[in-house]
LODREN-186542 format. One record per residue (C-alpha): x, y, z; residue in three letters; residue number from 1. Coordinates in Angstrom, 2 decimals. Layout:
BEGIN
<<X Y Z> ALA NUM> ...
***
This chain:
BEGIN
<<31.14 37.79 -24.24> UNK 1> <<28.59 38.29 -21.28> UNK 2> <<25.26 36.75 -21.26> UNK 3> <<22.74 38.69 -18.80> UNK 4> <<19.90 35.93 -17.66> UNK 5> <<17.72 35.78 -15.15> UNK 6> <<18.45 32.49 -12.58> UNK 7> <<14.95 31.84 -10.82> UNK 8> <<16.55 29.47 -7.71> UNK 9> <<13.47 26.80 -6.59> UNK 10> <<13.47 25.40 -3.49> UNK 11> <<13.83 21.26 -3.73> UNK 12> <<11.28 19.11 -3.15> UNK 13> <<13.03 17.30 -0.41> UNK 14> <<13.18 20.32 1.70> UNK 15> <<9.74 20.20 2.88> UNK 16> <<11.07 16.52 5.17> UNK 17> <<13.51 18.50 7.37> UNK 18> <<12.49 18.65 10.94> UNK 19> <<13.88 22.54 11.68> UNK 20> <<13.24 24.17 15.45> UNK 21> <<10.81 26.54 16.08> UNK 22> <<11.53 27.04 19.71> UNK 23> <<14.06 26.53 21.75> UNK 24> <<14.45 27.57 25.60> UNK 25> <<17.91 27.39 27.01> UNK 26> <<17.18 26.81 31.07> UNK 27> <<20.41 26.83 33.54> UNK 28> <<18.48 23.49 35.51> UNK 29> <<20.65 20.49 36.44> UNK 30> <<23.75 22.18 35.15> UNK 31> <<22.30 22.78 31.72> UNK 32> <<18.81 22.09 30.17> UNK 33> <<17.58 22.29 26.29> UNK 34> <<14.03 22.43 25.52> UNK 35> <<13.97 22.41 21.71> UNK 36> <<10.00 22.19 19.75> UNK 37> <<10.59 21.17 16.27> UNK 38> <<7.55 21.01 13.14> UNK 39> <<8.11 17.56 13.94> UNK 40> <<6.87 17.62 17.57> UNK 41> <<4.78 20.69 16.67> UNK 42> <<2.44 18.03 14.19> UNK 43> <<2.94 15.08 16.34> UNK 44> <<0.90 17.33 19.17> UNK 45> <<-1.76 18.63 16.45> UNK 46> <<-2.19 15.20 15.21> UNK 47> <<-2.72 14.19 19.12> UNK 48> <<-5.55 17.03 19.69> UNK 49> <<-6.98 16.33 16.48> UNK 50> <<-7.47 12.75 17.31> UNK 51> <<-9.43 13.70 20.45> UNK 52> <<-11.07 16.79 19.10> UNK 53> <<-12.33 14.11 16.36> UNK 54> <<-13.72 11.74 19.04> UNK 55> <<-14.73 14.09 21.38> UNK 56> <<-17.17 15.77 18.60> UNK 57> <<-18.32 12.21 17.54> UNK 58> <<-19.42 11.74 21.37> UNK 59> <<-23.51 9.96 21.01> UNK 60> <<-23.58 9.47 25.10> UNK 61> <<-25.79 12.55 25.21> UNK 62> <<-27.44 12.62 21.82> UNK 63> <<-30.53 10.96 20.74> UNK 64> <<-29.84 11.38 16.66> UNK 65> <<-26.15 10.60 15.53> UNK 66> <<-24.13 12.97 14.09> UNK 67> <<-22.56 13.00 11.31> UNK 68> <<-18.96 12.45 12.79> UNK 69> <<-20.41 10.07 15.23> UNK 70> <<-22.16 7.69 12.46> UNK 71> <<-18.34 8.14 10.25> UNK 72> <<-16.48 7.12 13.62> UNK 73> <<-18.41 4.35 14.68> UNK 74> <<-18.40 2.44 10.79> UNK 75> <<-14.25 3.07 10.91> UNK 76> <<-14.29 1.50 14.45> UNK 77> <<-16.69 -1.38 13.20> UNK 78> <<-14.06 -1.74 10.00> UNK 79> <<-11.36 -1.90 12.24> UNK 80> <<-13.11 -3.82 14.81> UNK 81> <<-13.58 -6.53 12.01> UNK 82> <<-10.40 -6.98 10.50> UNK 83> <<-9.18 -7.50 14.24> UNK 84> <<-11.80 -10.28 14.99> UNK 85> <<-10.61 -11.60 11.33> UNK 86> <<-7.02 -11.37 12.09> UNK 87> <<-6.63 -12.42 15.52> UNK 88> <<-10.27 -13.67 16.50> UNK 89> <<-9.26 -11.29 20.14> UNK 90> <<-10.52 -7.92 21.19> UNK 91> <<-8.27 -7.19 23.57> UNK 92> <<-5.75 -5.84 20.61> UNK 93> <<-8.40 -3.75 19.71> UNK 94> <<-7.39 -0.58 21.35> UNK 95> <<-3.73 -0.46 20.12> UNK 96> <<-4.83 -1.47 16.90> UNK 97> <<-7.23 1.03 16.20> UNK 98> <<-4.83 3.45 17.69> UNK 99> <<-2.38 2.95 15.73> UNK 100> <<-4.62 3.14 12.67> UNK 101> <<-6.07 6.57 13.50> UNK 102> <<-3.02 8.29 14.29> UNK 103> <<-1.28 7.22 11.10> UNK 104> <<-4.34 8.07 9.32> UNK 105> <<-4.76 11.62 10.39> UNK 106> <<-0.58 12.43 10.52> UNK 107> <<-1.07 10.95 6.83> UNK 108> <<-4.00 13.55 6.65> UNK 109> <<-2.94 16.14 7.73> UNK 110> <<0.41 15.85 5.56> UNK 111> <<-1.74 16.54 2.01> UNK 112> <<-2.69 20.21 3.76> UNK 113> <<-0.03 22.39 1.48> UNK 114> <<3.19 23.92 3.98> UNK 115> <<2.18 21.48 6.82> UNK 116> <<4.65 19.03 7.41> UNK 117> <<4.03 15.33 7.46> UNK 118> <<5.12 13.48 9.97> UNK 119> <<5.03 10.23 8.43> UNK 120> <<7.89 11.17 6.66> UNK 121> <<10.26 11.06 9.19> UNK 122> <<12.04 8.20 9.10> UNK 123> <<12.63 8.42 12.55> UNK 124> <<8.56 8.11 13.15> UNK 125> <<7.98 5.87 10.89> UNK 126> <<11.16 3.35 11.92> UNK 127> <<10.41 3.79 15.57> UNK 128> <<6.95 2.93 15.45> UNK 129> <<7.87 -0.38 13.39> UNK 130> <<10.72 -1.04 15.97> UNK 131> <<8.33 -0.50 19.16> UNK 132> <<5.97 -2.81 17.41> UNK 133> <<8.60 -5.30 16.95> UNK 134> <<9.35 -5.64 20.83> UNK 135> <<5.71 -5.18 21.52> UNK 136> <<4.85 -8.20 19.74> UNK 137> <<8.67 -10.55 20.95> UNK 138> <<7.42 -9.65 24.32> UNK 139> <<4.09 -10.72 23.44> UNK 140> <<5.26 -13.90 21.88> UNK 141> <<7.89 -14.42 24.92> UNK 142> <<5.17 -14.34 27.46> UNK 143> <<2.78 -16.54 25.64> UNK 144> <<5.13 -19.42 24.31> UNK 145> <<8.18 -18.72 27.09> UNK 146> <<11.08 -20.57 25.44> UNK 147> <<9.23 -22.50 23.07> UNK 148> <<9.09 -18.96 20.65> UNK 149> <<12.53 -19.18 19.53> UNK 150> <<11.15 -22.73 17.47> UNK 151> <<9.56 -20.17 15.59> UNK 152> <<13.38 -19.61 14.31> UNK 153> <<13.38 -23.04 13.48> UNK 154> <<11.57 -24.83 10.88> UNK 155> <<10.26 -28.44 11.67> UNK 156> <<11.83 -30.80 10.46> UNK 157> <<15.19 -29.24 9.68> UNK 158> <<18.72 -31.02 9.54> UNK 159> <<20.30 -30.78 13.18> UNK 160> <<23.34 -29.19 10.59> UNK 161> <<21.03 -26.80 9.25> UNK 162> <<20.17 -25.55 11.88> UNK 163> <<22.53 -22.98 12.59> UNK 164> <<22.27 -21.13 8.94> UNK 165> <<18.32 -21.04 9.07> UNK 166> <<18.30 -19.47 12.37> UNK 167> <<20.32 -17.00 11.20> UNK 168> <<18.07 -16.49 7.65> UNK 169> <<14.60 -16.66 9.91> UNK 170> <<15.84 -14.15 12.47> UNK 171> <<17.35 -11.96 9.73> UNK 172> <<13.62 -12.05 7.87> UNK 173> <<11.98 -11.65 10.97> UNK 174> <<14.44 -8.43 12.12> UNK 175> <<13.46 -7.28 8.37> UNK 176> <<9.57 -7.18 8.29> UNK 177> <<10.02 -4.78 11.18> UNK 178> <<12.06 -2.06 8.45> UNK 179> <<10.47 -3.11 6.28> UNK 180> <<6.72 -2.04 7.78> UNK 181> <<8.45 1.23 8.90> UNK 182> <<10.11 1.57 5.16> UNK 183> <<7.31 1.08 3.33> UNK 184> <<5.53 3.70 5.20> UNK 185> <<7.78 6.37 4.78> UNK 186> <<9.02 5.33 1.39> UNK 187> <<5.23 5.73 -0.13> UNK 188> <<4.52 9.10 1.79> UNK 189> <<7.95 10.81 0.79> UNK 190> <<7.50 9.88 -2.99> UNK 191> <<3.98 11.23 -3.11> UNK 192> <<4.90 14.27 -1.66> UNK 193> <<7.77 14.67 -3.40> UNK 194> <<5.64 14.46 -6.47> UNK 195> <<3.39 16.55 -5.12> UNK 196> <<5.93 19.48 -4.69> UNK 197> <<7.73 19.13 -8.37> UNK 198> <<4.45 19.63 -9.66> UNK 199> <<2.85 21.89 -7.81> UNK 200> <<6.16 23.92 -8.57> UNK 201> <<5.84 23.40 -12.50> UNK 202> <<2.29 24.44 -12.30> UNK 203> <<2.86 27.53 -10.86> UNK 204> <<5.72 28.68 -12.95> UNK 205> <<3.40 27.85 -15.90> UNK 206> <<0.76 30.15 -13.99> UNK 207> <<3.01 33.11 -13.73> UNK 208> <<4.26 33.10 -17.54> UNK 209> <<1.56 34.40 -19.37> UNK 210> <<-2.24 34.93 -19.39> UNK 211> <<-2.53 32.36 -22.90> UNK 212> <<0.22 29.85 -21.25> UNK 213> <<-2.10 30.04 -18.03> UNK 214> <<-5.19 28.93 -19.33> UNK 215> <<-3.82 26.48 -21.39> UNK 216> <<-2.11 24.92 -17.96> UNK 217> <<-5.68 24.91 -16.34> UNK 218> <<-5.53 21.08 -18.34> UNK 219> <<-2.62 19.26 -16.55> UNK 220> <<-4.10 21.55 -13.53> UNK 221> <<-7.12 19.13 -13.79> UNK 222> <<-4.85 16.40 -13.67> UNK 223> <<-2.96 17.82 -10.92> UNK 224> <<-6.30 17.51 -8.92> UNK 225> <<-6.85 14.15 -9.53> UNK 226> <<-3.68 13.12 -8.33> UNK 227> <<-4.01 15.17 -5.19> UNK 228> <<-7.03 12.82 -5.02> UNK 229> <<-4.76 9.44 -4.91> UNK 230> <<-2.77 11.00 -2.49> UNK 231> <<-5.03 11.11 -0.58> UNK 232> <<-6.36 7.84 -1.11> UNK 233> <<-2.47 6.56 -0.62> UNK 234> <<-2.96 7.98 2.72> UNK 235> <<-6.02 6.05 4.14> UNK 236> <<-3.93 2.96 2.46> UNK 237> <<-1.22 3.14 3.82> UNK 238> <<-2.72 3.41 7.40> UNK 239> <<-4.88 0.46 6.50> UNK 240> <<-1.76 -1.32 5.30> UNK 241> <<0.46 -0.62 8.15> UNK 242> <<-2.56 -1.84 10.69> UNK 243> <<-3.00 -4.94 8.76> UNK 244> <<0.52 -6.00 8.56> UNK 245> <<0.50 -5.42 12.74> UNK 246> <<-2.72 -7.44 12.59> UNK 247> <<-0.19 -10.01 10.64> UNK 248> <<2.46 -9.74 12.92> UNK 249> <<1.02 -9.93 16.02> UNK 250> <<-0.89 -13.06 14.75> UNK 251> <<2.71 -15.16 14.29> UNK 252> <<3.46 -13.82 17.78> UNK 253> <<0.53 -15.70 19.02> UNK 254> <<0.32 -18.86 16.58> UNK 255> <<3.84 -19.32 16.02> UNK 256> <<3.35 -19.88 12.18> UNK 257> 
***
């Protein structure tokens, strides 16, 4: 017996993460030279020009009425600039703070445009920029304390034979909140997408059945919407989230707690 059916194959949802090559030069320079530009480099430079484009149009030097961009720009610097003051009572963090906060926010951004690629969700991105952070803020710690940081391993008033075992637990938890910032990054911005793609992909089979089956999915389409709206509220969160938690970090760098 033979049974003729149609087989519709769909894409998976996962397939929108892979960093693939768009160009790649081959140059016979020192031997042998590969100059590869992935969709993950390809955002990473958009997000980069975006950033600047953004500040550049919400330039007030030579303006006597705000702009719109300018007035949205300066109340996210003033947010920022006030969670640093609360956080680590210094400006001179400011910059890399805020920096840090804008480019997550537009690569997060920029990620909810449909077939753009998200950077965020490279786990590579997100790991390495918890990683760097983690040096950043040991060297930080190193230079301010010297030798006396590594009694940050140590609680006070530990056993002299306990010692040993909750060095080992502290510097474990403290290797961990670096993959852990990093994780939770890229664990929240794969999952939304990924749920952004499976239904995106129902809806539009439901679309392309049949004119009554169509309007009737204009319902969970309205629904659809609103969780495109979360996402994009996830987004701005997860920037937030990721700058506080530096904030955090940075402040048991200085303090020691």
């Amino acid at each position: 017996m033979f049974i003729n059916s149609n087989i519709s194959f769909v894409n998976s949802p996962l397939e929108q993460f892979e960093v693939t090559n768009l160009i790649g030069i081959n140059a016979p320079i020192l031997g042998y030279l590969n100059i590869t530009l992935t969709n993950l480099g390809l955002y990473a430079i958009l997000v980069l020009f975006l950033i600047v484009g953004l500040h550049y149009a919400g330039n007030n030097e030579i303006k006597l009425v705000p702009s719109k961009w300018s007035i949205a720009l300066e109340s996210l610097f003033a947010s920022i600039h006030s969670m640093v003051r609360a956080q680590l009572g210094k400006e001179i963090y400011l910059p890399f703070i805020y920096s840090i906060f804008f480019f997550i926010l537009i690569a997060n951004l920029t990620g909810n445009i449909p077939y753009s690629f998200t950077i965020t969700t490279s786990i590579m991105v997100s790991i390495g920029f918890s990683f760097t952070i983690l040096i950043a803020v040991t060297i930080l710690g190193l230079s301010i304390h010297k030798l006396h940081f590594f009694s940050y391993f140590v609680p006070s008033g530990t056993p002299i034979a306990l010692v040993p075992v909750l060095v080992l637990i502290e510097l474990t938890s403290y290797l961990a909140r670096a993959f852990s910032l990093g994780i939770r990054l890229f664990a929240n911005m794969v999952a939304g997408h990924t749920l952004m793609k499976i239904l995106a992909t129902f809806l539009y089979q439901m679309f392309n059945t049949s004119i009554i089956v169509a309007v009737l999915t204009l319902i969970p389409f309205t629904l659809f919407l609103a969780i495109m709206t979360l996402e994009l509220a996830v987004s701005v969160i997860q920037a937030y989230v990721f700058t506080i938690l530096t904030c955090s970090y940075i402040k048991d760098a200085i303090e020691l707690h």
